[in-house]
N, C-alpha and C positions, 0 to 999 in steps of 0.2 A: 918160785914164790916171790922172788924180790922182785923179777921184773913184772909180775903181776902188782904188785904193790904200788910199783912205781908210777906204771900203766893207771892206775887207780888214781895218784894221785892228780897226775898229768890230766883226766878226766874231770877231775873234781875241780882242778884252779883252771882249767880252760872256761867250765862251763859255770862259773858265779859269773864272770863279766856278762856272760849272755843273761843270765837272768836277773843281775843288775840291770841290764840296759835297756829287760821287758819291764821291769817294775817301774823304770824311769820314765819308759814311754808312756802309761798311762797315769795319768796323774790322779790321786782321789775326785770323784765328781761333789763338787761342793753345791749346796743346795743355796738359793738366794732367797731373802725374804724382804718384800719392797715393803712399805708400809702400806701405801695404799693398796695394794695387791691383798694382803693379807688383810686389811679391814675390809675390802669388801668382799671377800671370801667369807670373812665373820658375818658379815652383813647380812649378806645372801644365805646361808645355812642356818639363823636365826630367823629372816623372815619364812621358811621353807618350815622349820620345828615350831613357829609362830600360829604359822595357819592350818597345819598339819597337827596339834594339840586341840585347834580350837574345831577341827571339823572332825575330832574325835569324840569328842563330848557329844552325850546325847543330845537333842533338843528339850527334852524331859528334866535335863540336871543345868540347863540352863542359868535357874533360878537358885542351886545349890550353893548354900555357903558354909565353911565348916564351922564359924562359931558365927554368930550375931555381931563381933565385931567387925569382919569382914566383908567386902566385897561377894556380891553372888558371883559365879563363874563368867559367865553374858556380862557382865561389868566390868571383869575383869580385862575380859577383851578388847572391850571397847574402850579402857581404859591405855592400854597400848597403842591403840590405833589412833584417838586422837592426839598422847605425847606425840607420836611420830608427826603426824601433822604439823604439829607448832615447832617441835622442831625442825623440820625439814622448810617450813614458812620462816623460820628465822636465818637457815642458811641463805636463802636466796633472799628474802626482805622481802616477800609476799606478804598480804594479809593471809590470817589463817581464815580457810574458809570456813571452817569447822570450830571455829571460840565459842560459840552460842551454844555448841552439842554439850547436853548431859551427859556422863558417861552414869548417873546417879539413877536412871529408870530404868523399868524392866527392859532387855534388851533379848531378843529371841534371837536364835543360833541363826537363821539367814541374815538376820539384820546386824550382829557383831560382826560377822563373817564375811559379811560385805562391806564396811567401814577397815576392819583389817586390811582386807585386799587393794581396799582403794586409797589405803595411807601407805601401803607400799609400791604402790603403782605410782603416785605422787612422789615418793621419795625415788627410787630407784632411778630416775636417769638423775637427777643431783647428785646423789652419791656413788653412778656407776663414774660419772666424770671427773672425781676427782684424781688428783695424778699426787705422787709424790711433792711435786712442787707446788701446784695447789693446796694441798692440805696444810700448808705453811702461810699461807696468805692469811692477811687478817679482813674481819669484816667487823665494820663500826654501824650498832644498831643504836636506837632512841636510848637504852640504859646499860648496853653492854658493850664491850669490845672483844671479839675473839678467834683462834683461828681456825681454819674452815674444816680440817680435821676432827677438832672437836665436837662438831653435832655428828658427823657417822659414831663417836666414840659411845656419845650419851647415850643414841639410840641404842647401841651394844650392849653399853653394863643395864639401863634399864629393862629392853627387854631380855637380859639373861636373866635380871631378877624375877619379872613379870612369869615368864616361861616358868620357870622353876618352882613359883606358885602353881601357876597351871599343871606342874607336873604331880601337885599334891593333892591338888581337887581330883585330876585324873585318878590317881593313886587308892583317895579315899571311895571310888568310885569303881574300885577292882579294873579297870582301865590299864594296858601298859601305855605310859606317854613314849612318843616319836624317837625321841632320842634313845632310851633305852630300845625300843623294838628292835632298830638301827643298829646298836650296840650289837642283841643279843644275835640279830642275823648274820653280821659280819665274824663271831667267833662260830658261828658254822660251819660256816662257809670264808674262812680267811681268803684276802686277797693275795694273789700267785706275786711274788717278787722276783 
């Protein structure tokens, strides 16, 4: 019995250095998050739930708005599409081609939808290029001075506000919006880690 013990013990202190030395070898994988990596990840996933809410909407609710003080839906979009415009024309010091558009007329689901697409096809290589060190640079316009970071930012917080309207028209419209669909698919179907 005692030399079983012993045997026991001799087992036990042999084998912690080995599995110290397994635990040493692999270190935790530690995830990195660059900025601009990660704004345009945001970026890009918002113009994706942007155009993907607005091409949910019937053509019929177009014209929906939920009170009279609001924006109809087709305005709403359109109202997105030109900020991005003027912002992405201030990043680079373009004229905005698009200052004259109303976002304030009736606006039909191909014709928001298409203004959508083509303020994100206008922005997307400005904002695919920015790098870390870029987004730090400053750019001096006629009344502002700022740094280049900052227009992917604004485009972010406004259209997450914008979306999120969109997701109540949707809503009030028995619609699920993009995001949640997304949502409820993914706890189906979780993904394998």
């Amino acid at each position: 019995m005692r030399i079983a013990r012993l045997g026991a013990l001799v087992f036990t202190l042999s084998a912690v250095p080995i599995v110290s030395l397994a635990q040493q070898a692999a270190p935790p994988t530690v995830q990195t998050y660059e900025l601009s990596a990660s704004i345009l990840k945001g970026y890009q996933q918002l113009q994706t739930d942007l155009a993907a809410a607005a091409d949910k909407m019937p053509e019929e609710f177009y014209s929906f708005r939920p009170t009279s003080e609001v924006r109809p839906f087709g305005q709403l979009v359109a109202h997105v599409a030109l900020a991005q415009f003027r912002t992405c024309s201030q990043l680079t010091g373009d004229a905005d081609s698009h200052k004259d558009e109303k976002e304030d007329k009736p606006w039909s689901k191909a014709e928001a939808l298409a203004l959508l697409k083509s303020s994100t096809a206008y922005c997307d290589p400005q904002i695919n290029a920015l790098t870390d060190a870029t987004m730090a640079q400053m750019v001096d316009r006629e009344k502002f001075r700022a740094a280049k970071g900052l227009f992917p930012a604004e485009i972010l917080v406004h259209g997450s506000e914008m979306y999120g309207a969109m997701a109540v028209y949707l809503r009030l419209k028995n619609i699920v919006p993009p995001t949640t669909e997304r949502m409820n698919a993914m706890k189906k179907n979780p993904p394998e880690r």
